[in-house]
Backbone of each chain as ProteinMPNN parsed JSONL, in Angstrom:
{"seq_chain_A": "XXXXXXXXXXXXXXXXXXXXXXXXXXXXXXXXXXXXXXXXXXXXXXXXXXXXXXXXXXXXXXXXXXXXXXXXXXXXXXXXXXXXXXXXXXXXXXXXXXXXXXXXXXXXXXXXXXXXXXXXXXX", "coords_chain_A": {"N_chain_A": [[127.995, 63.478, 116.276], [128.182, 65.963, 118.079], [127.916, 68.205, 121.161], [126.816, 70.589, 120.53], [126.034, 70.827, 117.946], [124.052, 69.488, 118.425], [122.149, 71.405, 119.848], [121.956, 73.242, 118.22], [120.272, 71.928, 116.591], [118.105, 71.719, 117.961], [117.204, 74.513, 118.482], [116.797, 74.795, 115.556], [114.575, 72.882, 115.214], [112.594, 74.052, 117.006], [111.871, 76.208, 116.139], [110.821, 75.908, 113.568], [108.706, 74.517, 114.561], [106.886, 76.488, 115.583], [106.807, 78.541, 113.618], [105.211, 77.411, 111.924], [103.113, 76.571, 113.368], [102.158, 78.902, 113.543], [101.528, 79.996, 111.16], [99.263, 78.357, 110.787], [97.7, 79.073, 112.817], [96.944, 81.449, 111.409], [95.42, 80.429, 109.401], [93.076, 78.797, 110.63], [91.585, 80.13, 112.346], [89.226, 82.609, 113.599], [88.519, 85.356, 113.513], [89.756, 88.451, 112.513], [91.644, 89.186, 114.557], [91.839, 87.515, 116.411], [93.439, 85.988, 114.556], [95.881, 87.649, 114.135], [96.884, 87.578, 116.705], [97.264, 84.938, 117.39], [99.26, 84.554, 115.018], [101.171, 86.438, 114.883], [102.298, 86.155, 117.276], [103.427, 83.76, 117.068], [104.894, 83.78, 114.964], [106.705, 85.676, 115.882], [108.343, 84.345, 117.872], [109.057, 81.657, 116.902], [110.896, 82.918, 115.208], [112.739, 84.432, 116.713], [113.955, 81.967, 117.943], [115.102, 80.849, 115.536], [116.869, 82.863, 114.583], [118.668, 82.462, 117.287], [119.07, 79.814, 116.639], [121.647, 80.208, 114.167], [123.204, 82.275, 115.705], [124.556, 80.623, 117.52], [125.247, 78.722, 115.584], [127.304, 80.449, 114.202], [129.233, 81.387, 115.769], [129.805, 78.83, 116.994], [131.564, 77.958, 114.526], [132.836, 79.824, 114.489], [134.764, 79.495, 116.915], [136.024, 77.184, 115.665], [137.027, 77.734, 112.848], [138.483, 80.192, 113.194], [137.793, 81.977, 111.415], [136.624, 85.607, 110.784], [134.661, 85.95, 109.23], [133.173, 84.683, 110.844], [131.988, 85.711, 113.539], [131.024, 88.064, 112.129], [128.883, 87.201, 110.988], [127.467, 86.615, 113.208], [126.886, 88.85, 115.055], [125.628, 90.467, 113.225], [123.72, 89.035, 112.703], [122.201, 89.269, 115.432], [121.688, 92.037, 114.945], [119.544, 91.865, 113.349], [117.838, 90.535, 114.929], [117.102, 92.322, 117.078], [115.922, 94.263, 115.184], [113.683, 93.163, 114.573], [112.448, 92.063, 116.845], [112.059, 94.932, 117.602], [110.064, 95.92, 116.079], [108.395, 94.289, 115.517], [106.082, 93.793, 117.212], [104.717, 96.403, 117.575], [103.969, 96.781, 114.63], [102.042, 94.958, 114.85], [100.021, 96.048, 116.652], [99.47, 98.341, 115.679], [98.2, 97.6, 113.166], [95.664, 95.833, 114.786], [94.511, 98.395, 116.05], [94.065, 99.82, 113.465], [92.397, 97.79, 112.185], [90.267, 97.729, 114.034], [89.421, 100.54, 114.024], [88.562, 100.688, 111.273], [86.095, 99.538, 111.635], [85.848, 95.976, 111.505], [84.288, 94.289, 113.179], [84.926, 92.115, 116.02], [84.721, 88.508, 115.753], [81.611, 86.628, 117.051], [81.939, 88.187, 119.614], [80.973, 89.058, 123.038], [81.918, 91.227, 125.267], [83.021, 94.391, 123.7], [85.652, 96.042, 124.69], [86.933, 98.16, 123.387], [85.329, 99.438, 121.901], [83.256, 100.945, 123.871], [85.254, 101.921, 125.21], [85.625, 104.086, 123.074], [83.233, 105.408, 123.305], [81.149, 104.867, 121.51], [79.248, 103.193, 121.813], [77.235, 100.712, 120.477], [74.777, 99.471, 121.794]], "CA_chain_A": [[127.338, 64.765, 116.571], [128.444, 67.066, 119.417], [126.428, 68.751, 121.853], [126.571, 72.003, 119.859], [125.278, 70.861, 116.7], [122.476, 69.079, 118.827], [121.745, 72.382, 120.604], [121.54, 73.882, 116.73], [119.272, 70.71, 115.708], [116.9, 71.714, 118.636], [116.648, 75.502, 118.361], [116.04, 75.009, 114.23], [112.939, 72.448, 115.473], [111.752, 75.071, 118.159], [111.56, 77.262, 114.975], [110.157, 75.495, 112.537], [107.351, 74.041, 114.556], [106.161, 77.369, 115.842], [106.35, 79.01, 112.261], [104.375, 76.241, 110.9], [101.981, 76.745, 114.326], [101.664, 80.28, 113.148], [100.716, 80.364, 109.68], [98.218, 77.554, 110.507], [96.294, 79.626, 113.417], [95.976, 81.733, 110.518], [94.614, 79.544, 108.64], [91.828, 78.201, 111.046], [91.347, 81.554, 113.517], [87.48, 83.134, 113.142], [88.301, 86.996, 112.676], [91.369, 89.156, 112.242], [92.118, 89.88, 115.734], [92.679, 86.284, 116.451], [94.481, 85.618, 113.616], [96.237, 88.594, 114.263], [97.391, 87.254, 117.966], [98.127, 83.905, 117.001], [100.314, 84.589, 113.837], [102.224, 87.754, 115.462], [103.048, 85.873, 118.617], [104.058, 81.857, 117.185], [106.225, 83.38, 114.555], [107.6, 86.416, 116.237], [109.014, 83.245, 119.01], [109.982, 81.069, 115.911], [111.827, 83.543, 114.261], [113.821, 84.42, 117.466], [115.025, 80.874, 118.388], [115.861, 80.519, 113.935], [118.197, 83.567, 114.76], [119.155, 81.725, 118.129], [120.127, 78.531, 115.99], [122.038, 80.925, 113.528], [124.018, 82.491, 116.013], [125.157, 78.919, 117.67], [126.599, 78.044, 114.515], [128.131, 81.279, 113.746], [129.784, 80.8, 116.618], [130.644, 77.332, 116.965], [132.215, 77.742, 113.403], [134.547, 81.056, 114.356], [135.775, 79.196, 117.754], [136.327, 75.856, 115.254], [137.861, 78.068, 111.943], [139.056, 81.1, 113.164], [137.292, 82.895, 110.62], [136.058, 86.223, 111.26], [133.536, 86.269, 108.813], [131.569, 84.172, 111.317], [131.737, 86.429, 113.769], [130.292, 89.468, 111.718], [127.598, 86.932, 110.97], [126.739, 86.532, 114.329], [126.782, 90.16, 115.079], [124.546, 91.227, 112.195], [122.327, 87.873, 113.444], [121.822, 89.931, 116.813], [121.12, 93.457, 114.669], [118.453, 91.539, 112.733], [116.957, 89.916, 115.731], [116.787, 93.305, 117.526], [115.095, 94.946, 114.66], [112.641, 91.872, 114.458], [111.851, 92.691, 118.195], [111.122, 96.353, 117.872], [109.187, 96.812, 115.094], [107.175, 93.417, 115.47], [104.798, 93.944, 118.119], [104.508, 97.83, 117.33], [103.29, 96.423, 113.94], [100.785, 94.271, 115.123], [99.519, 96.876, 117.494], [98.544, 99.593, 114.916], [97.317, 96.833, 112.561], [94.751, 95.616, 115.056], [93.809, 99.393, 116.126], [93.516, 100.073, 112.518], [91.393, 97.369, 111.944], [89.038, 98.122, 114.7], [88.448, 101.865, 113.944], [88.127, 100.496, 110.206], [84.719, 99.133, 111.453], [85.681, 95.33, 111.402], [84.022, 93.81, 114.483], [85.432, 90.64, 116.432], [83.953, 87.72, 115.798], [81.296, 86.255, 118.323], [82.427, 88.39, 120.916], [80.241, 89.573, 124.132], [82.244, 92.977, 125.305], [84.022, 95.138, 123.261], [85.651, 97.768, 125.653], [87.612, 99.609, 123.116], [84.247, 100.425, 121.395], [82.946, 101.859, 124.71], [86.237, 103.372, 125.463], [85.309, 105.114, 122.534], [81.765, 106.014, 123.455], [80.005, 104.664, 120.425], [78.605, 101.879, 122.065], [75.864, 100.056, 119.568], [73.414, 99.197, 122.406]], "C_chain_A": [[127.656, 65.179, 118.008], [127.11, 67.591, 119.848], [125.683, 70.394, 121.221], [125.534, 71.821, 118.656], [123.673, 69.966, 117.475], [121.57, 70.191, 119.025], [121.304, 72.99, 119.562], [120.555, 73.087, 116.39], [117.851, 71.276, 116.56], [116.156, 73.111, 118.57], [116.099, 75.327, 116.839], [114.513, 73.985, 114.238], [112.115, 73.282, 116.275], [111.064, 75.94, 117.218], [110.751, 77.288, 114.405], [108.675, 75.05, 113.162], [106.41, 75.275, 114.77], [106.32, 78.325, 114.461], [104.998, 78.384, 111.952], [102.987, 76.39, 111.851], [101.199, 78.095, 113.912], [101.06, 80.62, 112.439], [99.276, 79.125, 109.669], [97.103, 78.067, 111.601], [96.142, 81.056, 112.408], [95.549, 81.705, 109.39], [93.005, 79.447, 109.46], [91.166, 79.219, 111.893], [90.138, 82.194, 112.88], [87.749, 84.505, 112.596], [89.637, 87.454, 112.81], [92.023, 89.356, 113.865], [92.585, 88.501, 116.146], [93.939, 85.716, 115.495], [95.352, 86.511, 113.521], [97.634, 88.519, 115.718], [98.012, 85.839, 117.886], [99.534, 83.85, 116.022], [101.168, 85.589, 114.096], [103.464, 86.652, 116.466], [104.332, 84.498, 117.974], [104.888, 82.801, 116.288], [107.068, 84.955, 114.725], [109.297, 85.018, 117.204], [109.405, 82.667, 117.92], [111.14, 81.943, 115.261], [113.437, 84.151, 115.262], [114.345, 83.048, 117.952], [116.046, 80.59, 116.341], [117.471, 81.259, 114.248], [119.296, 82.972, 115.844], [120.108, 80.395, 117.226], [121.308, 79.816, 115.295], [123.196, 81.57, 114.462], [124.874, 81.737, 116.565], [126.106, 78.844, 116.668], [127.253, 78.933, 114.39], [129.285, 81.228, 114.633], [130.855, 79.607, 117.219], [131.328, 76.963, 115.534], [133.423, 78.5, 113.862], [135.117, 80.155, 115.387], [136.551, 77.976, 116.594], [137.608, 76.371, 114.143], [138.319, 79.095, 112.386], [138.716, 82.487, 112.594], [136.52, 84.281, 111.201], [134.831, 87.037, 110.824], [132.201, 85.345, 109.973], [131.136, 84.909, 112.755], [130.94, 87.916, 113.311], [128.996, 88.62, 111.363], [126.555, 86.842, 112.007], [125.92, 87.86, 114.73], [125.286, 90.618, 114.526], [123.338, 90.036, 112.51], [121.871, 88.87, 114.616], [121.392, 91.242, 116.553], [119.164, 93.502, 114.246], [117.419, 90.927, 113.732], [116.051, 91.057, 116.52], [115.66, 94.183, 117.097], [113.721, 94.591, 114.604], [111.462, 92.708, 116.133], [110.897, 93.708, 118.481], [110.444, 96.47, 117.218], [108.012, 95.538, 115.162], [105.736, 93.661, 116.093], [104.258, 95.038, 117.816], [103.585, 97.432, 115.917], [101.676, 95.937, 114.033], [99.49, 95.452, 115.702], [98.507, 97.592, 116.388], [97.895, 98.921, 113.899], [95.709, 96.617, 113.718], [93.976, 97.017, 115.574], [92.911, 100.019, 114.51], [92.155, 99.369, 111.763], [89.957, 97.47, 112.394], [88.286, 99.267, 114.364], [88.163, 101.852, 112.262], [86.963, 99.931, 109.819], [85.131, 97.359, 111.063], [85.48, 95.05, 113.112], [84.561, 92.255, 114.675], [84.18, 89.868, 116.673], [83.054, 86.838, 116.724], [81.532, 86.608, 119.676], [81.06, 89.456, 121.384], [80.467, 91.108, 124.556], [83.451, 93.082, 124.394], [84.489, 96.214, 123.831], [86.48, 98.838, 124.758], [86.404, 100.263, 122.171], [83.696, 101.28, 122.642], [83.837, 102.671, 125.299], [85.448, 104.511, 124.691], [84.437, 105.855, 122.15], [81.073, 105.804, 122.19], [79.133, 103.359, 120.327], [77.24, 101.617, 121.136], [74.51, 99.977, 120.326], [73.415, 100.078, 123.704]], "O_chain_A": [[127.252, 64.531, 118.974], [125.958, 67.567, 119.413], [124.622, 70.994, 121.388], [124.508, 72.472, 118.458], [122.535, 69.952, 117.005], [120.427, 70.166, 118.57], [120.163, 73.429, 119.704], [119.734, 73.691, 115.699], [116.743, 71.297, 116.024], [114.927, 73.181, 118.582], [114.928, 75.684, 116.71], [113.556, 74.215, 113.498], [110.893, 73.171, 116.178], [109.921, 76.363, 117.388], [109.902, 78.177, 114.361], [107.644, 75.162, 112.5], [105.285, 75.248, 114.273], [105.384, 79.118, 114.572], [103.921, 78.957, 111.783], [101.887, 76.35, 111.301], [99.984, 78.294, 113.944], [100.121, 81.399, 112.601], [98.465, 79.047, 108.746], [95.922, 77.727, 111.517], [95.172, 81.768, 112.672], [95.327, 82.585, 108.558], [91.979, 79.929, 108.979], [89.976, 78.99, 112.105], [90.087, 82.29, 111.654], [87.354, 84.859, 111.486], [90.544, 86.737, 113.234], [93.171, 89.798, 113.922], [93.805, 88.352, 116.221], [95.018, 85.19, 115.769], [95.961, 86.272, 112.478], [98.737, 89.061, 115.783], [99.157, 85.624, 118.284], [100.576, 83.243, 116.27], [102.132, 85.581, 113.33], [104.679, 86.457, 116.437], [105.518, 84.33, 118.258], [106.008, 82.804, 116.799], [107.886, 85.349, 113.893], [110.523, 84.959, 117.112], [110.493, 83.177, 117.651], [112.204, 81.46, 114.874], [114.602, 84.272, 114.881], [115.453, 83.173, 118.473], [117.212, 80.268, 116.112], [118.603, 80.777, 114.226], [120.496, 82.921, 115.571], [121.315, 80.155, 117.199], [121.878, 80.405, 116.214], [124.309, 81.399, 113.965], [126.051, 81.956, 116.279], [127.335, 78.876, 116.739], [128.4, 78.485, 114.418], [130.373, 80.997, 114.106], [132.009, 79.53, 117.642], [131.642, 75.79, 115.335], [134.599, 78.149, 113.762], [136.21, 79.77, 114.974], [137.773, 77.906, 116.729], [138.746, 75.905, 114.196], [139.219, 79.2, 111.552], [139.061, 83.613, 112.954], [135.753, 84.057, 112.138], [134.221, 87.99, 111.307], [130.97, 85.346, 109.947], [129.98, 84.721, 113.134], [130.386, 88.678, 114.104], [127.95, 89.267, 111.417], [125.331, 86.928, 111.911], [124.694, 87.971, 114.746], [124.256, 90.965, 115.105], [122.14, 90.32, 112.51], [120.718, 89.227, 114.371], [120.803, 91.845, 117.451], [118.202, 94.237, 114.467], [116.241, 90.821, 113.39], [114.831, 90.996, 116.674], [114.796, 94.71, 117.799], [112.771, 95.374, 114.587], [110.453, 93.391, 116.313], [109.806, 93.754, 119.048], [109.725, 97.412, 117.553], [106.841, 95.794, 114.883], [104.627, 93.696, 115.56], [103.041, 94.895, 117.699], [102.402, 97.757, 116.02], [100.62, 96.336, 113.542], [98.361, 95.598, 115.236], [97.289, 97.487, 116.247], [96.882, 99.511, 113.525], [94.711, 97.263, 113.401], [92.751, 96.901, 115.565], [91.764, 100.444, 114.373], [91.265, 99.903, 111.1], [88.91, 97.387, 111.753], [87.058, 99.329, 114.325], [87.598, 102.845, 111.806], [86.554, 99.719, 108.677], [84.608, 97.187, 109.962], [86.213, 95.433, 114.024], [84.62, 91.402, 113.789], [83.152, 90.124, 117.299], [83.788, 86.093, 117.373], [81.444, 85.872, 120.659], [80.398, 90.234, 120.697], [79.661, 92.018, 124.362], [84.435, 92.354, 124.267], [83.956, 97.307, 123.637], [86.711, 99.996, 125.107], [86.489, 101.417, 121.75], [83.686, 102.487, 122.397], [83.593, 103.768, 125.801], [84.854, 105.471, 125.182], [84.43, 106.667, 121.225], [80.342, 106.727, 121.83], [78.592, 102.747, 119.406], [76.293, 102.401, 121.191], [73.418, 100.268, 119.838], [72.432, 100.085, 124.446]]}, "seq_chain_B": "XXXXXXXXXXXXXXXXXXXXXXXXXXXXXXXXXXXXXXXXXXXXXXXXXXXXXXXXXXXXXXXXXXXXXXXXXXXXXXXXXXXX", "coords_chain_B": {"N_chain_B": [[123.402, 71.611, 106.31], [120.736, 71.335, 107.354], [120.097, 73.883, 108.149], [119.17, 74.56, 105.33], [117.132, 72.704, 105.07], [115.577, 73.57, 107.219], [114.941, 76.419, 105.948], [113.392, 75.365, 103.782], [110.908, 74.123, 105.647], [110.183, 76.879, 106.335], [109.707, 78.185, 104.152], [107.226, 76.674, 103.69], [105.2, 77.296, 105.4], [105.315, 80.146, 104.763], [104.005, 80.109, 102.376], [101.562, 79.195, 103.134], [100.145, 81.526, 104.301], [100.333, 83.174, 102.376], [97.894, 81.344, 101.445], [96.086, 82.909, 102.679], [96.153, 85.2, 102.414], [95.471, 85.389, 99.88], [92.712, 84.204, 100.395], [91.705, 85.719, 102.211], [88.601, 87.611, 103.976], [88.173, 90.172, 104.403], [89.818, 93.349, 104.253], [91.792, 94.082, 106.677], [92.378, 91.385, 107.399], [94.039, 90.479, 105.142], [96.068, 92.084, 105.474], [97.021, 91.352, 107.586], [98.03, 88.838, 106.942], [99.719, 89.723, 104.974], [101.804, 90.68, 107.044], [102.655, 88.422, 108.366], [103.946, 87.018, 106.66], [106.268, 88.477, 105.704], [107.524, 88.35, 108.431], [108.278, 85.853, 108.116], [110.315, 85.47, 106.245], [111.775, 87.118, 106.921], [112.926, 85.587, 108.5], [113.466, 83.463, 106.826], [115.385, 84.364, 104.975], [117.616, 84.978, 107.088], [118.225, 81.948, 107.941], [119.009, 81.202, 105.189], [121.18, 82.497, 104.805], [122.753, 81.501, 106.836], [122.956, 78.703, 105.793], [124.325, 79.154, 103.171], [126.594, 80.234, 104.136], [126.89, 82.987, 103.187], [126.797, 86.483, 104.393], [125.819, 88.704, 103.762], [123.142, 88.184, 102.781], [121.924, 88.079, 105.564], [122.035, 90.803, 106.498], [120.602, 91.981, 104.105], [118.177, 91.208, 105.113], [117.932, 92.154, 107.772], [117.229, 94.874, 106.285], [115.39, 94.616, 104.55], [113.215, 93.796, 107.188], [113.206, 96.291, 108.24], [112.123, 98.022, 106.64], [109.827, 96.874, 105.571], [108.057, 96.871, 107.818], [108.079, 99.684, 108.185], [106.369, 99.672, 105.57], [103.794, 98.239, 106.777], [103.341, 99.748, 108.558], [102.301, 102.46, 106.9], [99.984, 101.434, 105.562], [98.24, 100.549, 107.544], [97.867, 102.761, 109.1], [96.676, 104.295, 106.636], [94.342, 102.42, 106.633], [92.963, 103.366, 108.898], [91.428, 105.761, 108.147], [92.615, 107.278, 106.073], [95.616, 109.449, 105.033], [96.68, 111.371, 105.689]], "CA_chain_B": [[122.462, 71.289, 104.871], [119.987, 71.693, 108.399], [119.579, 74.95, 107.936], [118.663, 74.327, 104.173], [116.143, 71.98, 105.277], [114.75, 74.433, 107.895], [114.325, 77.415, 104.944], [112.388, 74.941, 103.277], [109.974, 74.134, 106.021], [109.935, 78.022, 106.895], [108.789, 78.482, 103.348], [105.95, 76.108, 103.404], [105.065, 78.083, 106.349], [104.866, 81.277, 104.126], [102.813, 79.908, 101.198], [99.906, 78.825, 103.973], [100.24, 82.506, 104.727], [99.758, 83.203, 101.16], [96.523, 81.724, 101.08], [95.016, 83.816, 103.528], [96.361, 86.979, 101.44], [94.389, 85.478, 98.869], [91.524, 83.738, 100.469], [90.792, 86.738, 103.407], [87.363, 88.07, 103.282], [88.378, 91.713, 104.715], [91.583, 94.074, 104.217], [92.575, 93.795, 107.449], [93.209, 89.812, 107.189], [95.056, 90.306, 103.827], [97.415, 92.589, 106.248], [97.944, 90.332, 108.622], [98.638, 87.756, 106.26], [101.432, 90.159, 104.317], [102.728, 90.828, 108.156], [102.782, 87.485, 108.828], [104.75, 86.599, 105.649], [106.892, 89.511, 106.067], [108.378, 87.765, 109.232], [108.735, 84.411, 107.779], [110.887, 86.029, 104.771], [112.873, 87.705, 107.219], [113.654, 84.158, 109.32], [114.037, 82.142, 105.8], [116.617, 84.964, 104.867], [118.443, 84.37, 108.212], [118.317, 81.052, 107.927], [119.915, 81.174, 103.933], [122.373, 83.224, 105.324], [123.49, 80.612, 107.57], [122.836, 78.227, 105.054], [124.957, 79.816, 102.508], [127.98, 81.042, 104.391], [126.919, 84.461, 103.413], [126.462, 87.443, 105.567], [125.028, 89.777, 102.601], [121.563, 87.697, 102.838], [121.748, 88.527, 106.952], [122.203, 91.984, 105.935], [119.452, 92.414, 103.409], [117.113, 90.853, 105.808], [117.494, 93.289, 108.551], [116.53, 96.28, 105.738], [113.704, 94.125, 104.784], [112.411, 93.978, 108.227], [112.426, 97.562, 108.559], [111.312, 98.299, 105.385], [107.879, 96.01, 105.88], [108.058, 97.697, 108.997], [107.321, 101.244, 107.368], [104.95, 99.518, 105.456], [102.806, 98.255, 107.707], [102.255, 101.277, 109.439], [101.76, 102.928, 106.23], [98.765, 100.841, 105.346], [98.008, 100.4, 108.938], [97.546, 104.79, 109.151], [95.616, 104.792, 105.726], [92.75, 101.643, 107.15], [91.889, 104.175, 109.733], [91.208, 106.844, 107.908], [93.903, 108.606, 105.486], [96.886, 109.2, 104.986], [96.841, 112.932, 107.009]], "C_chain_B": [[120.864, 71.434, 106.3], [119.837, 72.439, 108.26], [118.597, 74.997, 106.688], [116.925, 74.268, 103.841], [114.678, 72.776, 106.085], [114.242, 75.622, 107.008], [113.459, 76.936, 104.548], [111.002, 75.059, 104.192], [109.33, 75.922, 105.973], [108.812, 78.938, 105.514], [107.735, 77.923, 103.172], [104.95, 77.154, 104.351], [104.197, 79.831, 105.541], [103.97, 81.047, 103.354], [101.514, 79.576, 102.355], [99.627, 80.798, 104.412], [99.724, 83.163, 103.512], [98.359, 83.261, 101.085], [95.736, 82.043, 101.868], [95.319, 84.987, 103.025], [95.17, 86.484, 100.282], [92.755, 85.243, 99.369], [90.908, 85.59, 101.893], [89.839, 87.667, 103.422], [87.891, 89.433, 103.764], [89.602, 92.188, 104.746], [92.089, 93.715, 105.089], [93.46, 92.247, 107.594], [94.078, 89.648, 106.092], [96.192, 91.407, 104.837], [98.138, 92.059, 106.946], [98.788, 89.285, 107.778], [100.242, 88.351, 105.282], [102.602, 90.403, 105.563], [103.378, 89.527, 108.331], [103.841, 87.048, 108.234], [105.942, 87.617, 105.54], [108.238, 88.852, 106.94], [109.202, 86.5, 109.159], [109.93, 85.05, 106.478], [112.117, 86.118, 105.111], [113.653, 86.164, 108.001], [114.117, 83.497, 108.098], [115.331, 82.906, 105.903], [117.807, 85.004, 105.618], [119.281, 82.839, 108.136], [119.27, 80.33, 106.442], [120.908, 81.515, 104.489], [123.289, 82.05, 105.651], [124.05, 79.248, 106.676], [124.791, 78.068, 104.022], [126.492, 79.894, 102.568], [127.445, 82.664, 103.819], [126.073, 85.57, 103.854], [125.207, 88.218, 104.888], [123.816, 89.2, 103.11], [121.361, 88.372, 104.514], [121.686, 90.168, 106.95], [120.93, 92.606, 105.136], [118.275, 91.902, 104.022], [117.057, 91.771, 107.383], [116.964, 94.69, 107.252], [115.26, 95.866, 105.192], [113.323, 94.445, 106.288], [112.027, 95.548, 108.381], [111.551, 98.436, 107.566], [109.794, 98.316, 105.715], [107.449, 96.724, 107.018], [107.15, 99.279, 108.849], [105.86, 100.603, 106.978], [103.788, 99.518, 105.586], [102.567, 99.163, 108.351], [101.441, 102.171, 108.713], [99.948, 102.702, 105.915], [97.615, 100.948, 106.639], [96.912, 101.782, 109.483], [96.202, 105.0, 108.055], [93.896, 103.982, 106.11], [92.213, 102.749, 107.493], [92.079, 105.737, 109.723], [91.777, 108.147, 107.246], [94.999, 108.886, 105.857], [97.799, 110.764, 106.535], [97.212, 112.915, 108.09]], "O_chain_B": [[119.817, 71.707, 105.712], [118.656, 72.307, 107.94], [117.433, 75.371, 106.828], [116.068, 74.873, 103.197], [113.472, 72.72, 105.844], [113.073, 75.932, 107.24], [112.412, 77.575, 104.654], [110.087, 75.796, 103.825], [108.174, 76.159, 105.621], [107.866, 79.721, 105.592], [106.984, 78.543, 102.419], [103.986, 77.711, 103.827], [103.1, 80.362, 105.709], [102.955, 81.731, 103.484], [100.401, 79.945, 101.98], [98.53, 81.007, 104.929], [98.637, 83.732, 103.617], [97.637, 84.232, 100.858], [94.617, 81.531, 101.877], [94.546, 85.903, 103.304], [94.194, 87.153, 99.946], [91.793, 85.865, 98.919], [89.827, 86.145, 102.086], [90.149, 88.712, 102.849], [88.087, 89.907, 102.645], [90.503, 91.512, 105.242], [93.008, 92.93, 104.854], [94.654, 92.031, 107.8], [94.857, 88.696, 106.083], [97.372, 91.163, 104.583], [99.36, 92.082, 107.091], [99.972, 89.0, 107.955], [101.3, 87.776, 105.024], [103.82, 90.376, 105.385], [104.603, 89.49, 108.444], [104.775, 86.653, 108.932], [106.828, 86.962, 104.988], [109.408, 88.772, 106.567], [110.231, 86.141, 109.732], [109.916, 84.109, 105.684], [113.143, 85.737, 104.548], [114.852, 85.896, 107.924], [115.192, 82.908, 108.206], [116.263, 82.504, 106.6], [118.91, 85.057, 105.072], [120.49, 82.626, 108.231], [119.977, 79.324, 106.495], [121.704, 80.604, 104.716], [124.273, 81.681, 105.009], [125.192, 78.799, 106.765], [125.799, 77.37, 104.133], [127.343, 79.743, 101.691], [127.996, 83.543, 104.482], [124.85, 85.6, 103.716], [124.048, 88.325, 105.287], [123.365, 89.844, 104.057], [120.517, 89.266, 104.578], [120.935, 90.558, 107.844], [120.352, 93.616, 105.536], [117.233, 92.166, 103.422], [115.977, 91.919, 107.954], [116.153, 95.481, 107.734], [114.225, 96.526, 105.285], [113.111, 95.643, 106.471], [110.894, 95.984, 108.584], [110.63, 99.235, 107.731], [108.956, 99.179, 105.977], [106.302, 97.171, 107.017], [106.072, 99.718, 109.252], [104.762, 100.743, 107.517], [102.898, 100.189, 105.062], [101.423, 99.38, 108.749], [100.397, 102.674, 109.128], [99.018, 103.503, 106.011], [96.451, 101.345, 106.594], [95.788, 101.818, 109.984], [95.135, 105.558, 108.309], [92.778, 104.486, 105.998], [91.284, 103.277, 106.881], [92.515, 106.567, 110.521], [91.646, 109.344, 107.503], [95.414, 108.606, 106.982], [98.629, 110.947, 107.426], [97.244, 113.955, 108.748]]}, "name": "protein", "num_of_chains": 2, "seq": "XXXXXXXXXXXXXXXXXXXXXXXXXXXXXXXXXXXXXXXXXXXXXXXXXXXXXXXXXXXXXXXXXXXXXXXXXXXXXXXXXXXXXXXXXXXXXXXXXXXXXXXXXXXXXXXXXXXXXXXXXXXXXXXXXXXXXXXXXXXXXXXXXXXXXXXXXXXXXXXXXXXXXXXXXXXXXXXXXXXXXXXXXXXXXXXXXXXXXXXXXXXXXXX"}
């Protein structure tokens, strides 16, 4: 084993553990907004080192075969990572606004400032 | 066959994701949980790709992403308050 395919061995564990971190804070997370922040964040970061491994090899295959299908894989690895990027967080975002002005309150929590942003403070 | 191995975990990953679509006492947590799974879909699909040798799967996993993408906002727009 070369240092390349190590470097591939370590980004596909970087991956996998923070997937697996992800879907299990929401599993155990109290209300949506946590589970919301945990499971956005661990497997937005897993899913960019997966593509990270992915482009490695694509890579360390075209310098090895020549091939230039592994170049267009790389490529389209770096379109898909991009898209991942922009639309992830933006997702999350209008999910947890939606949830809030859908009347679910966070669990055990002390201040809520986007209810008094929005002047309908309870007490 | 590492990559392979990594789809697999990535799908165990999704089914725990699963059962918070099923088990989540309020809409919003059954959203998160299709977002959540959403992203893992798009990494397995990456990860086949590589798998595989073919690109096509890398390909149909960027129009998923943006797809789910729409989605979620769709749903996202109607929680709070219609579609208008």
């Amino acid at each position: 084993m070369n240092y390349v395919e190590a470097l591939i061995y370590v980004f596909l564990g970087i991956s996998v553990t923070f997937n697996l971190l992800g879907s299990f804070a929401l599993i155990r997370f109290p209300d949506v907004y946590t589970r919301l922040h945990g499971a956005t964040k661990c497997t937005t970061f897993g899913t960019i080192f997966a593509v990270f491994a992915v482009i490695t090899h694509a890579l360390y295959q075209l310098h090895k075969t020549g091939d230039s299908k592994y170049l267009q894989m790389a490529l389209h690895s770096v379109v898909a990572l991009i898209a991942l990027l922009l639309t992830n967080p933006t997702g999350a975002h209008a999910i947890a606004k939606a949830a809030h002005l859908s009347g679910v309150k966070p669990a055990r929590a002390v201040v809520d400032a986007y209810e008094e942003k929005l002047g309908g403070g309870s007490e | 066959m590492a990559f392979f191995y990594a789809t697999v975990l990535v799908g165990i990953a999704g089914l725990i994701s699963v059962l918070r679509l099923i088990l989540g006492p309020t809409v919003p947590d059954r959203v998160v949980g299709v977002d959540t799974l959403n992203t893992l879909v798009v990494a397995g699909m990456v990860l086949l790709g590589a798998a595989y040798d073919r690109t096509i799967y890398i390909d149909i996993a960027i129009v998923y992403a943006l797809l789910s993408y729409i989605g979620t906002l769709v749903i996202a727009k109607y929680l709070q308050g219609g579609l208008a």
